[in-house]
N, C-alpha and C positions, 0 to 999 in steps of 0.2 A: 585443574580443568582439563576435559578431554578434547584432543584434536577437532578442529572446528571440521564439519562433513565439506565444507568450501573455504578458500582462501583467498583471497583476491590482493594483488598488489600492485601498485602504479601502474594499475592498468591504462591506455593510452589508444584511442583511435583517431587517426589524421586522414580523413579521404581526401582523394585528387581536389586540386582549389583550396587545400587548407582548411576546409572546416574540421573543428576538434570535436567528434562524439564524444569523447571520453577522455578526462585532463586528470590523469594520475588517480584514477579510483582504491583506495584500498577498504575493504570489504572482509569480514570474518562471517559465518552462518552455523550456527549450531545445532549440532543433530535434532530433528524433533521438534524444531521451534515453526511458528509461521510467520515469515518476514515480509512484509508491504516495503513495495518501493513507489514510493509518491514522487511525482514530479510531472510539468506541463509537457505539453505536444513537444516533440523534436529534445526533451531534456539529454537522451543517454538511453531511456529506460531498456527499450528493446534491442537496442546497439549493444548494452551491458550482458542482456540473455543469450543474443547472438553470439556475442565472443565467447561464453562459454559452453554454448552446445556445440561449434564448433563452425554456426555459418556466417560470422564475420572473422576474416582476419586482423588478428590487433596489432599497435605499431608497435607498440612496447608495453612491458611488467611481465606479470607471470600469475599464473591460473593453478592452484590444488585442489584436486576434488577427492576425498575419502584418502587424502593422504599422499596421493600421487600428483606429479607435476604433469599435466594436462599436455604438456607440448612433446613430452614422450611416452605419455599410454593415455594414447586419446581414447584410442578406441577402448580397453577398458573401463576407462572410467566414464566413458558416451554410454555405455550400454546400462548402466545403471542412473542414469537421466534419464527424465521424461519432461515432454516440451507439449503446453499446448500453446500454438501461436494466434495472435488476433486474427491474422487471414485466414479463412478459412478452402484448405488447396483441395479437395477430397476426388474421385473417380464420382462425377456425381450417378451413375450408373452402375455401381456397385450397391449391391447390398450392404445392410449396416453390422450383420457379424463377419462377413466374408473380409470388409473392408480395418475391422478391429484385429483379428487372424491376422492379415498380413502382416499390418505392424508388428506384429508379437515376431513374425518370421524376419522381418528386417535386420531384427538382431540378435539374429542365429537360433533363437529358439524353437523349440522342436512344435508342433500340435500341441494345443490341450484347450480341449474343447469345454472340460469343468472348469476353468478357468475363465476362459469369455465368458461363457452364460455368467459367471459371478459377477465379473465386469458389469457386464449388460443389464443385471439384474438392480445391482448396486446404486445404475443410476436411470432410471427406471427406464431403461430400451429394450430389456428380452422381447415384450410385445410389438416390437417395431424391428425385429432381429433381420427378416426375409423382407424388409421393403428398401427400395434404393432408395440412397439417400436424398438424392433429388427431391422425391416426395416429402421431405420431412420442414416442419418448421425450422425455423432460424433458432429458437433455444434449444429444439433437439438436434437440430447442427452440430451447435455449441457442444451437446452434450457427448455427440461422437466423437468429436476433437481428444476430449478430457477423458474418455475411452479409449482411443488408440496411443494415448501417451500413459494411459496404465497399463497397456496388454503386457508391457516387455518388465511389468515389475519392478518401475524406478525407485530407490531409496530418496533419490531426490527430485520434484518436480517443479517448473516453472508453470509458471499461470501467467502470459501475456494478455492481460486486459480480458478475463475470462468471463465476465459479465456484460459487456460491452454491446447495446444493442437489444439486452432483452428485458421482461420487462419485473416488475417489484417482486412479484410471488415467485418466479424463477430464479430470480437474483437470490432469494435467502435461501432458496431448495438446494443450490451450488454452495453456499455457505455452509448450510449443513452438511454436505458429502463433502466439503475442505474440512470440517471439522473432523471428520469421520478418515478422513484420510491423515491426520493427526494422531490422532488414538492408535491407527494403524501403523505407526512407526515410521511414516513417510515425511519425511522434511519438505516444507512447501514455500516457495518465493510468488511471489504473485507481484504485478503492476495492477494499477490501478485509476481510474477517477475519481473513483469514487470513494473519499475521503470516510464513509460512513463503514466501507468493509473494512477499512484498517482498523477501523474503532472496535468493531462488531470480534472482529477474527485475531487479529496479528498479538507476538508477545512483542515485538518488536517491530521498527518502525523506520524507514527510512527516506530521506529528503536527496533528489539530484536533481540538477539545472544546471545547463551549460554543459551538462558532461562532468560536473563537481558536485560528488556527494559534501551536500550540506551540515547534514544532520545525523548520527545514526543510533539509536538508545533504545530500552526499554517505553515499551507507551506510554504506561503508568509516570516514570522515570521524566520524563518528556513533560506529562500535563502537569508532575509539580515544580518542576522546573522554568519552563517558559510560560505556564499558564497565567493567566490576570482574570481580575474581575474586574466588573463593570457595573457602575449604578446609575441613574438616573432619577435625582429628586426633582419633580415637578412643582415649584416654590408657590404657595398660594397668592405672595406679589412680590413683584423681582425684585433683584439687588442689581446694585450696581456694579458691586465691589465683594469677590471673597471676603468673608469676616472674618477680624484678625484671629479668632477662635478657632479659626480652621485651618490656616496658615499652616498647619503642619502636616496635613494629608493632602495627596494629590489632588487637588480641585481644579474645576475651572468654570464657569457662568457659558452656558447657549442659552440658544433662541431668546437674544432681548433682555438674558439674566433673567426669564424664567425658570431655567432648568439650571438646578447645579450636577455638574456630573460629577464620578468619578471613577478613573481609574490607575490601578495599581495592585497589589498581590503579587503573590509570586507563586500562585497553586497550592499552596497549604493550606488554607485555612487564612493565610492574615487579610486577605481582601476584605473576610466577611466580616472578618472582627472590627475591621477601621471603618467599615460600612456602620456598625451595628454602634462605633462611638463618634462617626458624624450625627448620627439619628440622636444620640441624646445627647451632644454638643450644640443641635439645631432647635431641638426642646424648652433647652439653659436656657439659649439668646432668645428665647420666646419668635424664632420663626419659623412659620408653620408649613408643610406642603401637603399637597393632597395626592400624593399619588408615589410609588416609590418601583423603579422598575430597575430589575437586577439578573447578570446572568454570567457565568464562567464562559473563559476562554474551551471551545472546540475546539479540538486536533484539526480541523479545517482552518479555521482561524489561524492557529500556529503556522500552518502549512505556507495561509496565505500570505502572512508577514515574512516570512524565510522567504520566499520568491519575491516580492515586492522589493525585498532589500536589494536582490542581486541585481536589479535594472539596472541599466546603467553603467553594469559592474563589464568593464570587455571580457569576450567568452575566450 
């Protein structure tokens, strides 16, 4: 396997008062993949991007990006990053090519003018090139962010909460220029809330809370792993009691022993199959329901059991 383009190790952030952003993260990223980092308000998320663009300082671990140890060829390996961050800091009285330009100048590169227009073109701002930014919506905001963090040609780009704020048809128009920037050979990390991009985009997939990554795997990997299904028999007249015929699959009687639920699977396939041999174990015993509601675990779902677990848990 080839050198991961990042490496993260016991990474560790302690601010004054002792809160811990970050409790030993260790973290691999492979060339060319797009990695989701899920987790709530205050998890780590942006404190983890921070530490490695270079604007938080961390208490302890150690940082490799393209092979090189971060804490002595920052600057090297900064220049081949690209950050877009949730805040949006811009000259709002600058124009929107003059203000992509500079960034490409911040790190050391020379002019090149076919090069923004590509940018600009890319994601669809050439015709908004000569207007300040001020003037501009909140998703072409956005979209000059994700231009001034390509002007300098990153290998690898963060996405802090890049959708954040705008609204469904802009949100999949940025998915597809993250795809597009994939194809392109660009490594891309992204935060999120939105449980449905990581589904939509990522090969991969990660969980942090408290500053402790949870979770980190293939997505696919992921929903047969921790997936479940779920069924819902609506009984034509209740029971009291599980019948001893079922005794062996997950069950349990709601609403009054109207409803027999069930859950259980593990994301392959066996949820549907034990679903599909309650249905004709409920046949046998000659009892009837009129209704059958059925549905697989979401990568949200997962998300939201992984966090629900840590309550509790001291940070």
């Amino acid at each position: 396997m080839s050198e991961p383009i990042l490496r993260i190790e016991g990474l560790t952030k302690v601010y004054p008062g002792g809160l811990k952003a970050l409790d030993g993260v260790d973290l691999e990223i492979r060339k060319g993949e797009i990695f989701a980092l899920l987790g709530p308000n205050g998890a780590g998320k942006t404190t983890l991007i921070g530490a490695v663009c270079g604007i938080v300082r961390v208490t302890g671990g150690s940082i490799h990006a393209f092979g090189q140890d971060m804490a002595h060829h920052w600057r090297s390996a900064r220049r081949r990053i690209g950050l877009v961050p949730q805040e949006m800091g811009f000259d709002m009285f600058e124009t929107v090519e003059r203000g992509v330009a500079y960034s490409r100048g911040l790190f050391g590169l020379g002019p090149d003018p076919a090069r923004i227009e590509e940018v600009l073109r890319s994601l669809s701002l050439w015709d908004k090139r000569k207007e300040q930014i001020r003037a501009l919506s909140g998703g072409m905001k956005r979209r000059v962010l994700i231009a001034k963090a390509l002007a300098h040609d990153p290998e690898l780009l963060f996405l802090d909460e890049p959708t954040a704020g705008v609204d469904v048809e802009l949100r999949r128009d940025m998915w597809r220029q993250i795809d597009r920037l994939r194809d392109q050979g660009v490594t891309v990390i992204l935060t999120t809330h939105y449980i449905e991009e990581a589904e939509e985009m990522a090969d991969r997939v990660g969980v942090i809370d408290k500053g402790r990554l949870l979770l980190v795997d293939d997505k696919d990997a992921i929903m047969a792993r921790m997936g479940r299904t779920e069924a819902h028999f609506r009984l034509a007249a209740p029971l009291s009691a599980v019948p001893d015929a079922l005794c062996a699959y997950p069950l349990h009687l709601e609403d009054g022993g109207r409803t027999l639920t069930y859950r259980g699977g593990d994301g392959s396939g066996k949820g549907k199959a034990e679903i599909a041999a309650v249905a004709q174990a409920l046949a046998k015993a000659d009892i009837a329901y009129t209704g059958l509601d059925q549905k697989e675990s979401s990568l949200e779902d997962i998300f939201v059991d992984l966090v629900e677990q840590t309550k509790g848990v001291p940070a």
